[in-house]
Each structure stands twice: as structure tokens, then as C-alpha cells.
C-alpha positions as CSV (number, residue, x, y, z in Angstrom):
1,X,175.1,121.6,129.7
2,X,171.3,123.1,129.6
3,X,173.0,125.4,132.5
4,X,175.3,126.8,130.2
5,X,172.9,128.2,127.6
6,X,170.2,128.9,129.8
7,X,170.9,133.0,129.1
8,X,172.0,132.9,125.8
9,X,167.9,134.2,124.3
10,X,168.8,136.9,127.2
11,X,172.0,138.2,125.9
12,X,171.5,138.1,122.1
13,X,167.7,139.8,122.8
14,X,169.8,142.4,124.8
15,X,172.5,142.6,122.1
16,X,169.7,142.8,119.5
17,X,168.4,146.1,121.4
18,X,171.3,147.6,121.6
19,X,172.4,147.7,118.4
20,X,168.9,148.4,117.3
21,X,169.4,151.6,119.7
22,X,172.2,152.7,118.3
23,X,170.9,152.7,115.1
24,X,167.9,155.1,116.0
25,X,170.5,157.8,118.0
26,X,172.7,157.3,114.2
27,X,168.9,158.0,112.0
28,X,168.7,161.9,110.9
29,X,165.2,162.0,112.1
30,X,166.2,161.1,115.7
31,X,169.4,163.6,115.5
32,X,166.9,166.7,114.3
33,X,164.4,166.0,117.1
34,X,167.3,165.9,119.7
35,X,168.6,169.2,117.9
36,X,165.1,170.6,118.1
37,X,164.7,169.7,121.7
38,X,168.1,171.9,123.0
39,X,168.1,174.7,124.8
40,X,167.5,176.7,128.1
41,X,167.5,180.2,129.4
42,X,169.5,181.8,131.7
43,X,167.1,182.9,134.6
44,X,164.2,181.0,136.7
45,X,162.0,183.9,137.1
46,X,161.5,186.5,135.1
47,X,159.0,188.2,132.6
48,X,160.0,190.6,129.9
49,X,158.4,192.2,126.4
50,X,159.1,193.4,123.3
51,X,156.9,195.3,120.6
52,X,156.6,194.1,116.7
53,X,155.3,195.4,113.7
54,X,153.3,194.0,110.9
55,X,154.6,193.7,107.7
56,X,153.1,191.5,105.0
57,X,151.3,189.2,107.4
58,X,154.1,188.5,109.7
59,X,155.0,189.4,113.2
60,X,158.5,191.1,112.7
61,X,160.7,192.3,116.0
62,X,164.0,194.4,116.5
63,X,166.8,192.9,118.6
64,X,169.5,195.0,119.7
65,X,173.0,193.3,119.2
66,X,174.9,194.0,123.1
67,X,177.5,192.3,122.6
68,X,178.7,193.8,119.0
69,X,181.1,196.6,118.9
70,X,178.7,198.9,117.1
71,X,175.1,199.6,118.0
72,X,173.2,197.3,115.5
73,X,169.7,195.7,115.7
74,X,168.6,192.6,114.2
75,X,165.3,191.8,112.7
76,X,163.6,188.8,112.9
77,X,160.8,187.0,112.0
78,X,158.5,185.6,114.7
79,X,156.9,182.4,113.7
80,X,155.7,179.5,115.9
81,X,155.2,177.5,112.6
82,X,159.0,177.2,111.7
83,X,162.0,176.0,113.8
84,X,164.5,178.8,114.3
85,X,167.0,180.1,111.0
86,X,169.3,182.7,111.4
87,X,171.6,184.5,108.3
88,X,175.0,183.4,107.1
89,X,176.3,186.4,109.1
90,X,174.7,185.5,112.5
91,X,176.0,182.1,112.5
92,X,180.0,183.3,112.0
93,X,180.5,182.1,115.1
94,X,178.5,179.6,115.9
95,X,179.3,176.1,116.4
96,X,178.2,173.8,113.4
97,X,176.3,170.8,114.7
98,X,175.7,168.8,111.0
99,X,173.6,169.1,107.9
100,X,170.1,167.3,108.2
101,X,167.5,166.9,106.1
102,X,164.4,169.4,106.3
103,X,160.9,168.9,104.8
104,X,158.9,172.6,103.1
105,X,155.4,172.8,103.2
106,X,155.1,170.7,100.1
107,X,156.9,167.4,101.2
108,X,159.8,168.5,99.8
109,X,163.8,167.9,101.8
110,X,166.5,169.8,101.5
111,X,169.5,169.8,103.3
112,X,170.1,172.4,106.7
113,X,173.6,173.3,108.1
114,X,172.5,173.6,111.7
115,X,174.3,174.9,114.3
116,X,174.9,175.3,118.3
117,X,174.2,179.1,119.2
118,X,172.3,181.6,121.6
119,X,169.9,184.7,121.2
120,X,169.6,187.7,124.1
121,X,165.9,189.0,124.0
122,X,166.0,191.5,126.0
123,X,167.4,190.9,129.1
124,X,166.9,186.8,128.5
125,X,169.6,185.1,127.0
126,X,168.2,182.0,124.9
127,X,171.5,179.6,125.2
128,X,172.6,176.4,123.2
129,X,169.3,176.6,120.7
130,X,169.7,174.7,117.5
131,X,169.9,177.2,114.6
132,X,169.4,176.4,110.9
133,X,171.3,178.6,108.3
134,X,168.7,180.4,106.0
135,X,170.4,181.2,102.5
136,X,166.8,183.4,101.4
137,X,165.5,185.7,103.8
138,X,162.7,188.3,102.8
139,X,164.4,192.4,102.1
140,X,165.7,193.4,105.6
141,X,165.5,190.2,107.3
142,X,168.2,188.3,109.6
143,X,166.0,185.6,110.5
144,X,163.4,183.4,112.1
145,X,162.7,183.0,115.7
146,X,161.3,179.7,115.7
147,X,159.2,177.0,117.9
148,X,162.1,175.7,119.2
149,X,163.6,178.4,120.4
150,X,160.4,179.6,121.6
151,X,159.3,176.3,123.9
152,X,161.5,176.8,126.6
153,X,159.3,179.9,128.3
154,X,155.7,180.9,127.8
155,X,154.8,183.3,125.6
156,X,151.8,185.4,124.8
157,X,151.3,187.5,121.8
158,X,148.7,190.9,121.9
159,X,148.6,191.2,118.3
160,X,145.4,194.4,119.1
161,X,148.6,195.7,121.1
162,X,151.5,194.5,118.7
163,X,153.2,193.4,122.0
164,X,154.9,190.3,122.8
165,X,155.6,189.1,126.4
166,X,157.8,186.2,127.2
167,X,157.8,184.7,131.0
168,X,159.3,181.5,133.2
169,X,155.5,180.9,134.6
170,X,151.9,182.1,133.2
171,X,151.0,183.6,135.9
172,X,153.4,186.5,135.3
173,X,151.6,187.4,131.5
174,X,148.4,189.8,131.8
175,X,145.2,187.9,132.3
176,X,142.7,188.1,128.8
177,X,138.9,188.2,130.3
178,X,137.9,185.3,128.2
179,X,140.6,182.8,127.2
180,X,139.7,179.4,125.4
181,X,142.3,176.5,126.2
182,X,143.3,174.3,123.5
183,X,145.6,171.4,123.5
184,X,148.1,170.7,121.0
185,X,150.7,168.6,119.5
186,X,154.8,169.3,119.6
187,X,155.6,168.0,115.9
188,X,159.8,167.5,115.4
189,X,159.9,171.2,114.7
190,X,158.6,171.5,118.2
191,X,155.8,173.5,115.9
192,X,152.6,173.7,117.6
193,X,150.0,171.4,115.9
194,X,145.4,171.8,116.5
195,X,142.9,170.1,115.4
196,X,140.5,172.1,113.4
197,X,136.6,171.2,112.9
198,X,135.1,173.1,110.0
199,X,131.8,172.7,108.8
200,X,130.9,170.2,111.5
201,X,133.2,167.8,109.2
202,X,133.9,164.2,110.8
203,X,137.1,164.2,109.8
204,X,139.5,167.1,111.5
205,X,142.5,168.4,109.7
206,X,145.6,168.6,112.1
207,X,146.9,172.2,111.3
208,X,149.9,173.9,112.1
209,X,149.7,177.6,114.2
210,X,151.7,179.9,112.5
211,X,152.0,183.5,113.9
212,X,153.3,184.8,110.9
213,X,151.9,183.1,107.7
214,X,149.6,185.5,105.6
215,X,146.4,183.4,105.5
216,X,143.6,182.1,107.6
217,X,142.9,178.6,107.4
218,X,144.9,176.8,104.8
219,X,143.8,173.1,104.2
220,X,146.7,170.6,102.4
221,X,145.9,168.4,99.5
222,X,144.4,165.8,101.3
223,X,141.6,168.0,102.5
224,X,140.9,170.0,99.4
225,X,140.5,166.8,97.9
226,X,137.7,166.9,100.2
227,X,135.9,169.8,99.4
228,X,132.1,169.3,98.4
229,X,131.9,166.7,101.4
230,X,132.9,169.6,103.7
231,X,130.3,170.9,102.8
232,X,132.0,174.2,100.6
233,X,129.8,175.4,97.9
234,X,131.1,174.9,94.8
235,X,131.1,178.8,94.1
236,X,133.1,179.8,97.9
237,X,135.8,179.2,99.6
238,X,134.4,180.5,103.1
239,X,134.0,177.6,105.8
240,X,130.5,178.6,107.6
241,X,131.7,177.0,110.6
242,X,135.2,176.7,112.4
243,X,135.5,175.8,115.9
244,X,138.9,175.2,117.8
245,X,138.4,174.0,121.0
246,X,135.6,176.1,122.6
247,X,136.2,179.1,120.2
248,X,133.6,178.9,117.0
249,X,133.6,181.2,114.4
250,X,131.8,181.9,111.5
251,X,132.5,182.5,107.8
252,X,136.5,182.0,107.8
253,X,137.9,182.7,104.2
254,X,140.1,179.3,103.4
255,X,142.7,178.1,100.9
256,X,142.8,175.1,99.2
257,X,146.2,173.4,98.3
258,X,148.3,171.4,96.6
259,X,150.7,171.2,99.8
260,X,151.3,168.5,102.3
261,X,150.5,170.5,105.6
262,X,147.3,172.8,106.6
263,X,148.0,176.2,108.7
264,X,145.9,178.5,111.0
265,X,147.9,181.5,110.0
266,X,147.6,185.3,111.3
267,X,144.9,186.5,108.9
268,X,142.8,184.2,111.8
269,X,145.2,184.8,114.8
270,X,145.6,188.8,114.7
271,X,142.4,189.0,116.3
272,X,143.2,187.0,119.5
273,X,145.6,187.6,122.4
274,X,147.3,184.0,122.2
275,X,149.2,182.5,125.0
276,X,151.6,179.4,124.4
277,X,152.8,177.2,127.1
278,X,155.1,174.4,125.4
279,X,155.1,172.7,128.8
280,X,152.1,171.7,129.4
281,X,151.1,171.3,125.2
282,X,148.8,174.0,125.9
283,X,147.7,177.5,123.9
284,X,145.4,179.9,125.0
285,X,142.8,182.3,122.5
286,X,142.0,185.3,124.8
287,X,139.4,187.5,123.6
């Protein structure tokens, strides 16, 4: 008789973890980070570039349509601290994947259609990259291209040179004399996340890169809470120290919030050549 039941605590404890499983893959948070995580492009070796333009603190680039019947190009956004958004009009004929649930700057969700759908840069076609449908763009805008579009090739961005180049393997991008490696942090947005240390500060607020968002350093509630203990004066808002990785600066104008998430935006970045490899978690500051 003991024979009998001798697997039954096997078989319900397997049981158990499949249907606990199944319940993460059937969780919105699990389906946006498989979303997030699509993608590939169409060649093994290659490097290629394209020029942008500043325009209110943002990196913006023109895409030629190929395949349309009539010669149009597309502008978009280019922002490692968003996933990737295309217009209404883009996304015609796309595949729609399912609405999920999308958190802003200031911990608030709204609900994303997202979709199944590819982007040629160049001569690089970005295939099967999860899309969200923007409804508000900024004047002469068709959208964003995002982190997660972005992760599956390196990329290194000459903002002295307003030139961006995208390659299968770094050593195809243009060496920088003096390059300071920092590692960093794939959030569900496939965003690139670094620690900052300002002020010589204990405690380091986890920021988010973001090529194309008009500040320097932008600290979230929690840290502006924190203020006078970073040492601010009470009469400035310039940090007399910021150091990421080996790279230290000095006097960095920064923002205190009322939002849930700090930045290191392009009022910092435009001075650097910047080289992200979403492989190996790793970005570059060239000098």
C-alpha cells in the first residue's frame, strides 16, 4: 500500500508548478517582457549609418519608406529610454499582438495596442519588433525608435558628428581615443538602466539613459526627498560631483521631481560619443 503513494508529494509538487507556470506566461508583465524581447535582423555582418538632427533635445532621423509607392520618408524619434511606438498610419498593416498595460514616468498605466511589425534602416531590416501604437506624437513626428528595437545590434551615437552607426559586432564602429565602460541594467523596456554617484552620496540612484530627453540628470521623488543629505545647497540645483563609472564630472545642472524614475538625458549625453552593446549589458562614453 505505502508503494502506491510513494510519488504522490512528486506529482502534485509537479502539478503545483505547472500550473503555477502557466499562470506567470498568462500575467501581463511576463507577456510585455516576452513582447519586449522579439526581434532580429536580417544580416550577420554588416555596419551601416545614418545622420540626425537636433530638435528640442531629441535625436530625430529620416527613414526613407522603399517599399511605398511614393517616395516618402519617415521621422522618428531616437530614444534608448522608451520602447519603440510607431503612428496609427504605420501600424495599418501590422499584426496586433494585444493591449498591455504601460507605466509613464510618474507611475502611472495606461493601456498599449501593441503589435508584430518590422523597420528597414538603411539597408537593415529590423524584423518581428514589438511596436506600441502612439496616439500623441510631437508636430512632424511618426514615431519612436525604441530600446527594444535597438538591442538586437550595437550602436554608437557621435552626437559632436550628429551621426549614428549601427553594426552586428563593435569592432566594426570607429574607435573613440578614450572610452569609459559602464555596465548597465536591461529594465522590461529593454531601457538601459546606470547607477549614478553624485556628490559622493552613499546611496546611488539607478537612472535611466535617455538619448533624447531634454535634461541632464533628473532625480525621481525618492531622491529629491533627499536633497540637503546630498549635499545640494539649499540655494542650487548643481551636483558638484557626478561620476558614472570611471567618467567624473563636475557641476552638472539637476532636476528635482515629483516622478517615479530618474534619467541621464542628452543635455549630459550630447557631449560624448556613446556606444551601446545590449549583449553584453555594456555602454561606452568616448571622449
Amino acid at each position: 500500500m505505502k508503494d502506491k503513494y510513494i510519488y504522490l508529494p512528486l506529482l502534485l509538487a509537479f502539478a503545483v508548478g505547472i500550473f503555477l507556470f502557466s499562470l506567470r506566461n498568462q500575467s501581463p508583465s511576463y507577456r510585455l517582457h516576452s513582447l519586449m524581447k522579439k526581434g532580429a535582423v536580417d544580416k550577420q555582418q554588416f555596419i551601416d549609418s545614418i545622420e540626425f538632427v537636433m530638435e528640442n533635445g531629441a535625436i530625430v532621423v529620416e527613414i526613407k519608406n522603399e517599399k511605398a509607392n511614393f517616395a516618402k520618408n519617415y521621422r522618428f524619434i531616437f530614444e534608448t529610454g522608451s520602447p519603440t511606438y510607431f503612428s496609427k498610419e504605420l501600424l495599418l498593416e501590422a499584426a496586433l499582438v494585444e493591449k498591455l498595460e504601460v507605466q509613464n514616468n510618474n507611475g502611472q498605466s495606461k493601456a498599449v495596442s501593441f503589435f508584430l511589425t518590422h523597420l528597414q534602416i538603411r539597408d537593415i531590416n529590423f524584423g518581428s519588433v514589438g511596436v506600441g501604437e502612439l496616439q500623441t506624437l510631437p508636430p512632424n513626428i511618426d514615431g519612436i525608435i525604441g530600446a527594444n528595437l535597438m538591442q538586437h545590434c550595437l550602436w554608437q551615437i557621435d552626437y559632436p558628428k550628429r551621426k549614428i552607426y549601427f553594426a552586428s559586432h563593435q569592432d566594426f564602429l570607429p574607435k573613440q581615443p578614450k572610452m569609459h565602460q559602464v555596465s548597465f541594467i536591461r529594465n522590461i523596456y529593454r531601457i538601459p538602466c546606470i547607477y549614478l554617484t553624485i556628490n559622493n552620496f552613499p546611496r546611488r540612484p539607478m537612472a535611466w539613459v535617455s538619448t533624447s530627453k531634454k535634461t541632464t540628470v533628473l532625480l525621481d521623488q525618492q531622491f529629491s526627498n533627499l536633497r540637503y543629505a546630498m549635499a545640494f545647497p539649499q540655494d542650487s540645483a548643481t551636483a558638484e560631483r557626478l561620476a558614472i563609472g570611471t567618467l567624473e564630472v563636475q557641476k552638472i545642472p539637476t532636476t528635482f521631481s515629483l516622478g517615479q524614475q530618474c534619467y541621464l538625458g542628452s543635455e549630459f549625453l550630447k557631449n560624448y560619443v556613446l556606444t551601446f552593446d545590449w549583449s553584453s549589458r555594456k555602454m561606452y562614453i568616448g571622449q
